[in-house]
C-alpha positions in Angstrom: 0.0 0.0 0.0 1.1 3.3 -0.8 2.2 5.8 2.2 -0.3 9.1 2.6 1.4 12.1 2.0 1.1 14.4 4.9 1.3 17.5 2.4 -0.7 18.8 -0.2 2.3 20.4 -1.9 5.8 20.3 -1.7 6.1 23.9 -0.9 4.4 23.1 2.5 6.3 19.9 3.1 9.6 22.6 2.6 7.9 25.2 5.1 7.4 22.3 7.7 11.0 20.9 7.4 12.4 24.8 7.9 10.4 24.8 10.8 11.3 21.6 12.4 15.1 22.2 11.7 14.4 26.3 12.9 13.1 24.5 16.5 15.8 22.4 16.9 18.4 24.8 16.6 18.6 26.9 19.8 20.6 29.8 19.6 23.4 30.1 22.0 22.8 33.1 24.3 25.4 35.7 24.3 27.1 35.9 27.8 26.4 39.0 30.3 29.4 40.4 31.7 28.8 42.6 34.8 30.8 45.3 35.4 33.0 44.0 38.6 32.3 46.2 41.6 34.6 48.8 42.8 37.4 48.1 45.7 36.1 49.4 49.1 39.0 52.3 49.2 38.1 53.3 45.7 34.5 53.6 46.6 35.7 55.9 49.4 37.3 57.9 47.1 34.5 58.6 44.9 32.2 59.4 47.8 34.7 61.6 48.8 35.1 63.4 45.2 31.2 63.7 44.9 31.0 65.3 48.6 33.7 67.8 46.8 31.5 68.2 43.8 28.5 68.8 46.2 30.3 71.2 48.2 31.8 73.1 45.8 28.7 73.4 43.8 26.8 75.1 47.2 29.5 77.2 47.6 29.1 78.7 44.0 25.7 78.5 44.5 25.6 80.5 47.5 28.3 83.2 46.2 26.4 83.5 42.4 23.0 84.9 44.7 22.6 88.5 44.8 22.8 90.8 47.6 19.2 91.2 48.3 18.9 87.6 49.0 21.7 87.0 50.9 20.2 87.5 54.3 17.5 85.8 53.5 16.1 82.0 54.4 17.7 80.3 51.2 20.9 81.7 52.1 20.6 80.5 55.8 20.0 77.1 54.2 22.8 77.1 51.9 25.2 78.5 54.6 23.6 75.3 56.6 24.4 72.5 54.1 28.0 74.0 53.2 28.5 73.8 56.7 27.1 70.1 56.8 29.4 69.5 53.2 32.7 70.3 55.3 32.2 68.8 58.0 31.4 65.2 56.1 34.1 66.2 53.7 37.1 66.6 56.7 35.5 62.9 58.2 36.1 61.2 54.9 39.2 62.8 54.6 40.8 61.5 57.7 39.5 58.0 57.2 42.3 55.8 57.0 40.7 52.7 55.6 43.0 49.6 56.1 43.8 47.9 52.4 42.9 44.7 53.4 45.0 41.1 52.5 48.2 42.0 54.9 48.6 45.0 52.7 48.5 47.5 55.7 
């Protein structure tokens, strides 16, 4: 007895192949490399250079407002968090974190 074709055509027979061998194939994903996180003292030393950044940008801040409003409530609150600014920025200066695998 002759075998039933499962396909009308052989255009669709063609299409179902491609698809059977398109399933089969998995594509490899592509590795994710995360960025490796910083040292401890070099994570010191950024938060140190933004707590610069910050305080330097409040003192231009403070210095670029004009007279009228420098006795007013803003000011107050700028003189405030410049005051805050050096005060964090002398702690983080004196911090001498140890390196850490008998490199002290």
């Amino acid at each position: 007895m002759a075998k039933q074709r499962a396909y009308i055509t052989n255009a669709e027979r063609q299409k179902a192949y491609r698809e059977r061998l398109k399933g089969s194939q998995e594509q490899p994903k592509p590795k994710i490399r995360h960025p490796r996180p910083l040292s401890r003292p070099k994570r010191l030393e950024a938060l140190l250079q933004e707590a610069e950044d910050l305080l330097s940008s409040y003192t231009d801040w403070l210095e670029a407002l004009p007279e009228t409003l420098r006795s007013g409530e803003q000011a107050e609150r700028l003189q405030h968090t410049i005051d805050s600014l050096e005060q964090v920025v002398d702690l983080l200066s004196n911090i001498a974190a140890p390196k850490g695998f008998g490199r002290d």
